[in-house]
C-alpha positions as CSV (number, residue, x, y, z in Angstrom):
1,X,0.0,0.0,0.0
2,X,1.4,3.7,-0.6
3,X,1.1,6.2,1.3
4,X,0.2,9.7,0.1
5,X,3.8,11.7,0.2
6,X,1.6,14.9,1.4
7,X,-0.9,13.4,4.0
8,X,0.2,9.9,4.5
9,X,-3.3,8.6,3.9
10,X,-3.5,5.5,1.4
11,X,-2.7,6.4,-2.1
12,X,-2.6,6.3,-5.9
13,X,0.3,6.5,-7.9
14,X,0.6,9.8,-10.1
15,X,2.4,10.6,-13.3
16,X,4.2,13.3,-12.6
17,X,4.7,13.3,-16.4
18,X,1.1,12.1,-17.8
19,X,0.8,9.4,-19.8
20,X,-1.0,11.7,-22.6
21,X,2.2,14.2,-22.1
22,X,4.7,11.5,-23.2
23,X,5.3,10.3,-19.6
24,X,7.0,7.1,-18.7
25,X,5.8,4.0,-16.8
26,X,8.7,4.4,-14.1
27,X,9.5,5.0,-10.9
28,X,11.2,8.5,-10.7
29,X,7.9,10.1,-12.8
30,X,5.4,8.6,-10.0
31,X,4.2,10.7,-7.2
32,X,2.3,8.9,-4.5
33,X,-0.8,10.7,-3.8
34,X,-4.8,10.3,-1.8
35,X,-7.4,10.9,-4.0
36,X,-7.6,14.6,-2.4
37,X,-4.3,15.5,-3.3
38,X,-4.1,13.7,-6.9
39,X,-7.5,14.9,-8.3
40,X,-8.9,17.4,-5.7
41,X,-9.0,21.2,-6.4
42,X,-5.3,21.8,-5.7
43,X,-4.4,18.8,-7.3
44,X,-2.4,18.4,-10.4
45,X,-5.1,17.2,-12.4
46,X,-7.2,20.4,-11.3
47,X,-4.3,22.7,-10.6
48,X,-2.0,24.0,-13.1
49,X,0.8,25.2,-11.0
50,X,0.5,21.7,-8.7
51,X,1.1,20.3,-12.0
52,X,4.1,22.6,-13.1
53,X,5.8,22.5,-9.4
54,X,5.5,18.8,-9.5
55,X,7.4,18.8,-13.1
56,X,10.0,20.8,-12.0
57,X,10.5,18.8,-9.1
58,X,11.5,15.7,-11.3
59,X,13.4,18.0,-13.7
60,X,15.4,18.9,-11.1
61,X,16.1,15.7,-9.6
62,X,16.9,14.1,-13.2
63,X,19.5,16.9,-13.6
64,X,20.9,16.2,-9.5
65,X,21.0,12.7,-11.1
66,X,22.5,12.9,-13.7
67,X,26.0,14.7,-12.8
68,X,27.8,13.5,-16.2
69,X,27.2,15.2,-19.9
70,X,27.2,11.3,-21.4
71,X,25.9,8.1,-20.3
72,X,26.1,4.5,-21.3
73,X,23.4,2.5,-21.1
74,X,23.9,-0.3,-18.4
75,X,25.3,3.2,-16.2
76,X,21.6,5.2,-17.4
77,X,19.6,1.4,-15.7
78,X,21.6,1.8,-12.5
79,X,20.9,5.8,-12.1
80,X,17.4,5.7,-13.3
81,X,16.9,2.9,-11.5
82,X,15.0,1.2,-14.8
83,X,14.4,-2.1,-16.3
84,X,16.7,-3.1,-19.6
85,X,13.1,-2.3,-21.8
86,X,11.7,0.7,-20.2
87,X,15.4,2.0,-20.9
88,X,15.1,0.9,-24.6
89,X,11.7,2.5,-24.7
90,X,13.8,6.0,-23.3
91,X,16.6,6.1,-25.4
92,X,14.7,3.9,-28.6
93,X,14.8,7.7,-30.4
94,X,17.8,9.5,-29.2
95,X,21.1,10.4,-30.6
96,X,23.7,7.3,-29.3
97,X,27.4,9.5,-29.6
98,X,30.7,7.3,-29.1
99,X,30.5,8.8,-25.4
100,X,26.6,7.2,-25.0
101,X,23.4,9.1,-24.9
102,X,23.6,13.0,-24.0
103,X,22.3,14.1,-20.9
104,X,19.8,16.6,-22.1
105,X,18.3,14.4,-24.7
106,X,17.5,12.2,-21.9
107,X,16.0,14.2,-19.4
108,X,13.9,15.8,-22.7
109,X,12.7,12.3,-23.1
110,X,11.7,11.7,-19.9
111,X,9.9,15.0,-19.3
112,X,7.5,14.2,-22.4
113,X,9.8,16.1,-25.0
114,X,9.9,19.4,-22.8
115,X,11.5,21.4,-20.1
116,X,9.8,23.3,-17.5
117,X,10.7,26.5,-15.8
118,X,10.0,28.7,-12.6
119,X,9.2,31.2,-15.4
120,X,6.1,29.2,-15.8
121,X,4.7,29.3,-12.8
122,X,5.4,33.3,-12.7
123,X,3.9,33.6,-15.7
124,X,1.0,31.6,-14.4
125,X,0.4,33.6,-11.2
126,X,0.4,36.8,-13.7
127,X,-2.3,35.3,-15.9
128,X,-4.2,35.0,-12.4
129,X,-3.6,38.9,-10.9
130,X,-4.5,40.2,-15.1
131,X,-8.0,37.8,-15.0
132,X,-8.6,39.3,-11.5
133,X,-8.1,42.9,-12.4
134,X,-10.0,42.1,-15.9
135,X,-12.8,40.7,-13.5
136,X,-13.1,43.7,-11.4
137,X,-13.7,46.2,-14.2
């Protein structure tokens, strides 16, 4: 049984990366969550910037991960902690140079073909204050 990693009730596993963004089956893009926190009003599903803050959490982790520009693949199973097929499934598309696969192209992969920034969420919170003030007038 999980455990949800907010409220430690019993929980669901959540792509951190949806499956309809590109995101993998594995264990670095799940987030245990209740039903409150997965699909309630400040959830990810319902909440945009839940959704964002959660992405950049595993962007940031993939880059604390990986500390090297190039990896080979039995290293990228160890680090991602990742079966032999879910890595072919990651790397099936990317760029193999005589050093292995870049580091970028990897965390790209994993993050459904984008990066996320703190930008975002700014730019989010902006949208917010400009409906607000729209809203009042």
């Amino acid at each position: 049984m999980y455990l949800c990693e907010i409220c430690k009730k019993q929980a669901d596993i959540h792509h951190i990366v949806h499956r309809s963004e590109g995101g993998l089956d594995i264990k670095l893009n799940y987030k245990y969550l209740c039903p409150y926190h997965h699909r309630g009003k400040l959830g990810p599903h319902h909440c945009e910037e839940t959704d964002i803050l959660y992405k950049l959490e595993l962007q940031n982790n993939l880059f604390y991960l990986l500390k090297n520009d190039y990896y080979k693949f039995k290293k990228l199973m160890t680090i991602l902690e990742v079966s032999r097929n879910q890595l072919k499934r990651i790397v099936k598309d990317l760029k193999l140079y005589k050093e292995g696969y870049k580091k970028l192209d990897i965390i790209v992969k994993i993050m459904g073909g984008k990066l996320y920034s703190e930008e975002m969420i700014e730019n989010l919170n902006l949208d917010k204050l400009i409906d607000n003030i729209d809203k009042e007038h």
